[in-house]
Phi, psi and omega in degrees: 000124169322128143288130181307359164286294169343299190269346146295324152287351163280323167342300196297286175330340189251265334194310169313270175354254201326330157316302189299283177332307189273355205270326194290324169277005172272284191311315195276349165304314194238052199256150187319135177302159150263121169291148180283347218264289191258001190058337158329108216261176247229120190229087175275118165262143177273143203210131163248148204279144157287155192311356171236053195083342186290165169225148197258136180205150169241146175251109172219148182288192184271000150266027176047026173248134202308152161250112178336134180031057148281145221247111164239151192232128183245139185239165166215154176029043186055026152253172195257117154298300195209178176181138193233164179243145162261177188270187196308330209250020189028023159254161210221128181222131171252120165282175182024064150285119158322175147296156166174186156243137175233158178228124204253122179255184164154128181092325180111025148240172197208114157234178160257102172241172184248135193224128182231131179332116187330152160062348178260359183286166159293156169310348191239009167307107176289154174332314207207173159244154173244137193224106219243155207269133181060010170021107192189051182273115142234158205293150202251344156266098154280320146354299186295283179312311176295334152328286180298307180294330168264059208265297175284356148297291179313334165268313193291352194270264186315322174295316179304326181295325176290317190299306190296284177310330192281284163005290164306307189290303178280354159283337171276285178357149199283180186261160177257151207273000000 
């Protein structure tokens, strides 16, 4: 039979893990495409074509208010398909767009998106695109975001938290006979 230090440190041990083990094998599950260019990842949002090919969009600075004649560029396998100006309002509408992936600049952002065909996007495809100038949004849980990104720091942290009092509490504790 185990001494219960033992069997409390296997615990501990197993219990760390287990912490450790799924969110890290989820993340290489689902890990972001890489640009082959920057090493940067590569975040394709989906967009839907209106019925009749077009596609609708706004240019807004990052306090959202739209910009006037910004110049937009839709690129594919690196050629410019098409380019376009939004109106006084910052918006934009391009016709007879194929489906496709693209990568749509304007302001001095670049995103990529997959643009689909009426009736055939996913449920989670926005209407349109939104294209915010320099995408130079940020977010207000920086906390979170370092979180996410040190995801095993942020568990071996947690687990030292767990780890240290359970620790303390069986070193003081009597010995057993």
């Amino acid at each position: 039979m185990m001494p219960s230090s033992t069997l409390r440190g296997a615990i501990l041990c197993v219990s760390c893990l287990g912490l450790l083990m799924p969110e890290s094998l989820v993340l290489a599950a689902q890990s972001p495409a890489r640009s082959p260019a920057g090493g940067q990842q590569l975040r394709v949002r989906n967009a839907s074509l209106t019925a009749a090919n077009s596609l609708q969009g706004r240019v807004t600075d990052a306090q959202g208010a739209g910009l006037p004649h910004a110049r937009v560029t839709m690129m594919q396998r690196d050629r410019q398909v098409v380019a376009a100006t939004t109106d006084s309002h910052g918006s934009f509408v391009v016709a007879n767009v194929p489906a496709g992936v693209y990568a749509i600049s304007s302001a001095g952002s670049t995103g990529t998106y997959r643009l689909w065909a009426a009736r055939t996007a996913p449920p989670s495809a926005s209407a349109g695109i939104l294209i915010v100038a320099d995408d130079e949004v940020v977010r207000g849980n920086r906390l979170y975001d370092w979180m996410s990104e040190h995801y095993l720091l942020t568990y071996v942290g947690i687990a030292a938290a767990i780890a240290v009092p359970i620790a303390v509490v069986g070193s003081r504790s009597p010995a057993s006979p």
